[in-house]
Each structure stands twice: as C-alpha cells, then as structure tokens.
N, C-alpha and C positions, 0 to 999 in steps of 0.2 A: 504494500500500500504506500501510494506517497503521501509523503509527509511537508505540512507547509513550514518550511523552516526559518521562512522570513522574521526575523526580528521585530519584534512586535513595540510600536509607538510609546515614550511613554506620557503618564497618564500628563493633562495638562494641569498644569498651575497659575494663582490665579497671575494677574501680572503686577510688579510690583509700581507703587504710583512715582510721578518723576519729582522729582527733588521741587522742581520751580512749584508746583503743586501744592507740597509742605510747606515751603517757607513759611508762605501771608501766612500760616496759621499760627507761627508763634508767638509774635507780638501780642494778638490775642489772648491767648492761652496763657502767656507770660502775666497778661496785666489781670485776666481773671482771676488764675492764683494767688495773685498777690492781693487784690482786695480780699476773697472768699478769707481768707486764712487773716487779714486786718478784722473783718467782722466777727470770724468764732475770737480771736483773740480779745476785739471788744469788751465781747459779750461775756464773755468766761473772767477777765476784769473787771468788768463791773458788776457781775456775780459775787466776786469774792470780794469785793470791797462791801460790797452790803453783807454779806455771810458773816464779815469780821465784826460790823455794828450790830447786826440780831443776833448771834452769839457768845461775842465776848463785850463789846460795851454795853448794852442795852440791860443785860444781867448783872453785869459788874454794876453798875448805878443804882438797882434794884437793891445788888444784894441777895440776889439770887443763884445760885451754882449753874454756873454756862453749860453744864449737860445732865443739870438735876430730870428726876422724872417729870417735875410740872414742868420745866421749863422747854424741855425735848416735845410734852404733849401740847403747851402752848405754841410753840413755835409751828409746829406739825397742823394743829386746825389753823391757825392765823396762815399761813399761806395758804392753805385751800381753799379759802376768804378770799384771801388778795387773788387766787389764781382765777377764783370763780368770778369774781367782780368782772375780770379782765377777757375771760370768755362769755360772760353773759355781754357786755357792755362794748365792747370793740368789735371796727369793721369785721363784717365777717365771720368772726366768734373764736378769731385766733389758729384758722383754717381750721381744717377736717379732723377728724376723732382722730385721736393719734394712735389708736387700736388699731385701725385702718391703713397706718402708712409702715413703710420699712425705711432703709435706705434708699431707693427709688423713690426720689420726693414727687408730689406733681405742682405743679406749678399753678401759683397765685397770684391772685390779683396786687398789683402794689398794695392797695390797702390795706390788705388784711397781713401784712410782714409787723407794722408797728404792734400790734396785739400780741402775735407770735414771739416777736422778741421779749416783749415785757414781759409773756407769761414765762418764757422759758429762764428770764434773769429770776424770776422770786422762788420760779422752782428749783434750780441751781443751788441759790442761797437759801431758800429755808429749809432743806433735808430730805426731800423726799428722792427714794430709789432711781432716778435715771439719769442717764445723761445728757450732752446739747447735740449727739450726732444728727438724730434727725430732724429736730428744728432748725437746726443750723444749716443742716444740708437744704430744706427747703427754703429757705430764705434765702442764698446765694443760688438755689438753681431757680426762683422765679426773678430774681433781683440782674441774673445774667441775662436770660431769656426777654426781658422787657428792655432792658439798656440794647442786649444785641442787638434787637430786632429793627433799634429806632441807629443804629450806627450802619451797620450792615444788613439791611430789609431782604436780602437775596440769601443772608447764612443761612441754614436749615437749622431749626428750633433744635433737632436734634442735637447739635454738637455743640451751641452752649450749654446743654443741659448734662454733656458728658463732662465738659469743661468744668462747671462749676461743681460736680460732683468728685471729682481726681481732685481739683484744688482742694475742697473743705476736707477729705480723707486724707490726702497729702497733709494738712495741718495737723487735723487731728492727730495722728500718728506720730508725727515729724519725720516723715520720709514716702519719695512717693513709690514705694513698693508697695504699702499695702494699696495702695490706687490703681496700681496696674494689676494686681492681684483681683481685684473689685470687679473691674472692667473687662478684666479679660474671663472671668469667670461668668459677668452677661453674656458676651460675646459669644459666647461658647452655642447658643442656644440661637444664634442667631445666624445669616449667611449674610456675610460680610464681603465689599467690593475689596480685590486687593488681597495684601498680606496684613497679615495681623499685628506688625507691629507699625504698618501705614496707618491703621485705624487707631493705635496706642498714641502717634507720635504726637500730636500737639495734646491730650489728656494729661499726656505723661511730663510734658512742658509744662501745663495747668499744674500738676501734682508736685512737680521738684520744684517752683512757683511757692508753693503755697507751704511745703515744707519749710524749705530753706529760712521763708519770711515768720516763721513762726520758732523756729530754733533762734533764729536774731533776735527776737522780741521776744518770747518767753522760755525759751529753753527747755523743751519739753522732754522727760526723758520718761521710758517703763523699764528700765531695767533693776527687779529691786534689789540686788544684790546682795542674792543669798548664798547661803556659801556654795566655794564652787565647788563644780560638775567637771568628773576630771572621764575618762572613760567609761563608758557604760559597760554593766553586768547582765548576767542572767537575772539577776533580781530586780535590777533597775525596768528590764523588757516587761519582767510580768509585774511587777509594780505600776507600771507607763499602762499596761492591757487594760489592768482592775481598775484602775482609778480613772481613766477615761469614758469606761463603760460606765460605772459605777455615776461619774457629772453628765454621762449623756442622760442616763437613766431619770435621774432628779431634775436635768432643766425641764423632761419629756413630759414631767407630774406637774408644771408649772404651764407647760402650753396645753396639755390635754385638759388642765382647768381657767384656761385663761377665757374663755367663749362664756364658761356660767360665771366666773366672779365679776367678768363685764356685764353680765345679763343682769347681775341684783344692781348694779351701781344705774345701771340704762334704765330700770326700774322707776327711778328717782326722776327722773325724765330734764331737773333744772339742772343746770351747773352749780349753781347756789347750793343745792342741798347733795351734787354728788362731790364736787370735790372737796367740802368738810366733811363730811362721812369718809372721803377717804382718807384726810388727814387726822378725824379721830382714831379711825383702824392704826394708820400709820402709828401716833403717837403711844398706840397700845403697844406696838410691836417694837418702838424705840428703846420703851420701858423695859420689854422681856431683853432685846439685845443688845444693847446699851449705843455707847453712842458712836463705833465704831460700823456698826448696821444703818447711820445715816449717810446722804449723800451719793454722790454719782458714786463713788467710792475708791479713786485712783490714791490720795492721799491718804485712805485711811488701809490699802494692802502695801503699802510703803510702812506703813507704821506695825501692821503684823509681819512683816517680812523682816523687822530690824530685830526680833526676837522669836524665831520661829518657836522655839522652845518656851515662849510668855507667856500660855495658856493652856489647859489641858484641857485633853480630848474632846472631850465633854463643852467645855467652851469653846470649841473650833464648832464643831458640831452644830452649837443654838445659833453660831452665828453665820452657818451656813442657808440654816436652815431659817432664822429669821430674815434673812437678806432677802433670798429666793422672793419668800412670801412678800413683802416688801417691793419689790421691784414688780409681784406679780399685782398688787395693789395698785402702786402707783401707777403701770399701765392699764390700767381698766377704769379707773376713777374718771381719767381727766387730766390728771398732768400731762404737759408738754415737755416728752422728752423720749432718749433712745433707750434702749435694755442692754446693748454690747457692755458699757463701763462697769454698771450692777454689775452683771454676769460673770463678769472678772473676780470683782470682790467674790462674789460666790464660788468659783470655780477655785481660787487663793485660799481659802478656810478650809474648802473638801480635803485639799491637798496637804495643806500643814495639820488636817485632820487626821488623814490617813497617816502622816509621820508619827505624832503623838501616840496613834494608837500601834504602828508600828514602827520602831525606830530605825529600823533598818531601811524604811522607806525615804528616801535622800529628800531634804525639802525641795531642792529644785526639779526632783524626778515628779514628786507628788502634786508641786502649784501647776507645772508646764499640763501636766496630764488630766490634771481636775477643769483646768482653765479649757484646758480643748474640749472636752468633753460636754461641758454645758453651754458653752459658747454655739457647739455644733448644731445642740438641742437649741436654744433660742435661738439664734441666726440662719442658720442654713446657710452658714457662708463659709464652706469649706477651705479656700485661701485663708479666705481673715482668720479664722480660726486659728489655724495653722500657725499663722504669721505672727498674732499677738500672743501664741503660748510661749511659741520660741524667744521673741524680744523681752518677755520677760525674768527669761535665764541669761538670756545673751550668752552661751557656751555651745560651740559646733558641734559639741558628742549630745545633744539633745536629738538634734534633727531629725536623728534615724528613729531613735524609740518614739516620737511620735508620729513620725507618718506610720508607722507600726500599728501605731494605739488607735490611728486615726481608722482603721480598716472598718473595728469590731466596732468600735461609736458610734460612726456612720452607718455602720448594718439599724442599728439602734435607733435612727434619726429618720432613715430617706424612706419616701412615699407615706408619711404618717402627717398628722398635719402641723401648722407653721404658728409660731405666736404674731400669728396677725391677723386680723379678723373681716371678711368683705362687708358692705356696707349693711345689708340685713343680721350679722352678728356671729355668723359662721365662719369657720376655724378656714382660711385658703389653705389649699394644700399644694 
C-alpha cells in the first residue's frame, strides 16, 4: 500500500501584533496605573488616618480601652450607621450589593464613585472583615472607562477596563505579577486576537505603573517573616496536602452559607437596619475574638506572624474561626469591600494553628498552605492564590509543596459554587 509520506503542515499560530501597534498603548497604560494605584493609596490613607482617631484618640479622651468589649461593639454598630447612612442616602446607593460583585468590577456611573469611596473609607477604618480590593477596583475601572472614553472615543471600553484592573492589582500587591496572573487566568476562557502576551503588554505596563507608584508612596510589603524555610521534607509535603485541604475545606463552609446568611440580612430589606444588624453581629464576634479578628487584616497576620508561638492552639483556632464568620458577615450585611485580605488573616491562624497543635508542622509550611487553601475556597482564583501564599514566605523551596497542595484543594473547590451571589441571591457557580 502507498503511503503519503508528505510532511504534514504545521499547525498555524496566531500572528504576533507589530510593535508600532503597542507602542500608543503605553503612555496610556502608564498614566492609568499611576492614578488607579494614587487613589487605592488615597483611600487606604485616609482610612487609617481616621482608624487612628476612632480607635486610639476618641477612647483615649473617653477613657475608654481602645479595644475594650464596649468599645470594639460600639465602634462595630457606629459604622454600620455611618455605612448605612451613606448607602441609603448617596447617588446610587454606593453601587451594587457587593455580594454581587468579585474582582470583575462593572462599571459606574461617575456619580455613584463619591458614595462608594466614602463607604469603603468608614469600612476600612471602623473594623469590619474586608478589604478595598473590590471597591477600589470599581472605582478606577469606571473612573478609567468614562475619562477614556471622552480622550480616546475610538478605544474599546474593553481595554480601559483591563487597564484599570492590572493597575489597582499591581498596587494592591506591589508588583505587577499578580496582574498578569489575574489577566491571564481570564484570558484563559476567552479567544484572544494575537499572542498572549500582545494582549498582556500594555495591562502589564498599567500593573508595573501602579506597583512601582505604590512601593514609592507606601511601601507595601507581605512578606511576614517567619522563620525561615530552608529545604523541604517528607513532612513538610504532607503537612502542605492537610492543611491546604483542610483551609479549602472551611473557606467551602463559609461560601456554601454565604447565599442564607445574605438571605436573613436581605430580609431587613433597608440598609439602615441591615448594616447595624451586621455591625451588632460583628461586634459580638469582636468580643469572642478579640481584637486581632478586626479589620481587613494585613497588619494584624504581621503581628501573629512576629510570634508564631504567642498563642495556643486553641486561640489560633477561635481566631480562625471567628475571622471566617466575620468576613462571612461583613459580606452579606452590606459592607463595601473585598474577602481576598480577611481570607488571608484566616488562612495565617489555620496555619500557625496547625503548628501549635503540631510542632513539627514549620510555620511557614502551615500559613503558605492554610493561606492557599481558603483563598482557593473564597476566590476561585487559582494564580492569586498561588501567588499570595508564596509572597508570604518569600523562600523558593515553598513553591513546589504548594503547587502540590494546590492539586487536592482545588479537587475540593472546582464546579461547586462561588462566594458571590447573582442578582436574585443565588450562589454563581
């Protein structure tokens, strides 16, 4: 029989875009970054300058213990006051239920940004569980998308809105890997004209942009520096396995109840009466886990990480576990803010949890491992996950036992549903 022995074609590839193409985009890209990463910085500024007046002068004049139990439940309804005021009474209502949104911000009217900020500065500073990723993210991708539109009427919405999301990540973080991580993990679900780092290149201009301008101005750093991680073991792998399943497992109990504990608070129907309600819950829960379980929570795994050995088991434990609950409050109430920073705090406790109870368990094996694991469970964002367990070892012999850990977590996570909820009150998946 003959045989066609012809060399067969190979397959095609997309083509890559030409240079002149890229250029115009950086200037853009450049200047987006740099504001997006000006405003979280703002914001997160003037956060903690009021944070330092409601709980260290305001009590101190009083006379009051800046994280006594009245003063943690005062503090906790008084912003759910301030927050409801500013959602009942502002354009807009301080955009959409934040139950509703993720990372993928959508885009808003200029008007309804000034609500949004405010509400996110009082949330910030009076205590409750989240952080500014996703109001921050929304306000610089509808703040880019309306500027663009009136500079450049021909850009396509779409790529301010990629821009202003790399820069705000690139701050957040202070580096724009986890941006390209972000982006390129959309992508992934998408067909794309070109090569994939033609679509990266000015995002990723927006992202090193917005880093850079946020390392000059605030210095942001995660790495808490716990003792080091010199070579990994046999024990450190199956330490890395259990404790990442073990934080997928607990974020999964906080999204499988996040659809009913939004349903009692939806219940309430006003802002007025849901976000004090949630700031009485909160300030119950401040009470059981003191004051370490308040706030976004970066400064407060800085301060469990300078004593991993500070607290026993048992107290890593309530404060794993009050966090969770906590962060799963504060997104269901009403607050305006994101769940990744919580998340962290939570996955940091599981992990110097697991050391406590077992010693052998290295602290930087246990946070990198807890941190991925509930991160996975809340976010579904397998990079970032990734990417914020390791930055907070910063030691190269991590990397493999996590993408290890990352395997069984993930089995634990994918096709189940998401903590974020579509507009009728059900879980997306």
């Amino acid at each position: 029989m003959a045989q066609d022995s012809a060399p067969q074609a190979p397959a095609a590839t997309a083509p890559a875009a030409e240079a002149r193409s890229l250029l115009p985009t950086i200037v853009p890209a450049l200047l987006v970054g740099v504001v997006t990463s000006l405003v979280l910085v703002g914001v997160s500024t003037a956060a903690e300058e009021l944070q330092d007046v409601l709980w260290q002068d305001v009590p101190d004049a009083l006379g009051v213990g800046r994280y006594s139990v009245l003063w943690m439940f005062v503090m906790l309804v008084a912003t759910g006051i301030a927050v409801g005021l500013v959602v009942w009474k502002a354009p807009g209502h301080a955009g959409p239920d934040p139950a509703t949104t993720g990372l993928e911000a959508p885009v808003l009217p200029p008007a309804v940004l000034p609500g949004l900020l405010l509400a996110t500065a009082f949330m910030l500073a009076g205590g409750p569980s989240l952080g500014p990723e996703n109001p921050i993210i929304a306000v610089n991708v509808s703040l880019a998308v309306w500027l663009g539109a009136r500079a450049f009427p021909k850009a396509p919405e779409r790529g301010w809105v990629a821009l202003a999301e790399a820069g705000t990540i690139g701050a957040l973080f202070g580096t724009p890997v986890a941006a390209a991580l972000v982006i390129s993990e959309a992508l992934a679900g998408q067909r794309i004209k070109g090569q994939l780092w033609d679509s990266l290149f000015a995002p990723l201009a927006a992202a090193g942009a917005g880093a850079l301008t946020a390392t000059l101005v605030s210095q942001p750093s995660f790495d808490l520096h716990l003792p080091p991680f010199g070579r990994p073991g046999w024990g450190d792998l199956l330490a890395s396995l259990v404790v990442a399943s073990v934080g997928a497992v607990l974020g999964m109990c906080a999204v499988y109840a996040f659809p009913y504990v939004h349903g009692v608070f939806r219940r309430l129907r006003h802002p007025m009466l849901m976000l004090p309600a949630g700031g009485v819950v909160l300030g119950a829960l401040a009470a059981l886990g003191g004051h370490l379980t308040l706030f976004k929570g970066l400064d407060e795994i800085a301060e469990l990480a300078r004593d991993p050995d500070g607290w026993s088991a048992g107290g890593f434990a309530r404060m794993t576990v009050v966090k969770l609950a906590a962060l799963l409050v504060a997104a269901s109430c009403g607050f305006r803010g994101g769940r990744i920073f919580p998340a962290v705090f939570v996955g940091t406790a599981l992990g110097l949890c697991a050391h406590a109870l077992v010693p052998g368990v290295q602290p930087a094996v246990g946070v990198s491992a807890g941190v991925l694991g509930v991160l996975l469970a809340v976010t579904r964002q397998g990079w970032v996950s990734l990417f914020v367990a390791a930055v907070l070892v910063a030691s190269p012999g991590i990397l493999a036992l996590l993408c290890v850990a990352s395997l069984p977590a993930w089995l634990l996570v994918t096709g189940r549903p998401h903590m974020q909820l579509r507009a009728d009150g059900t879980a997306v998946r």
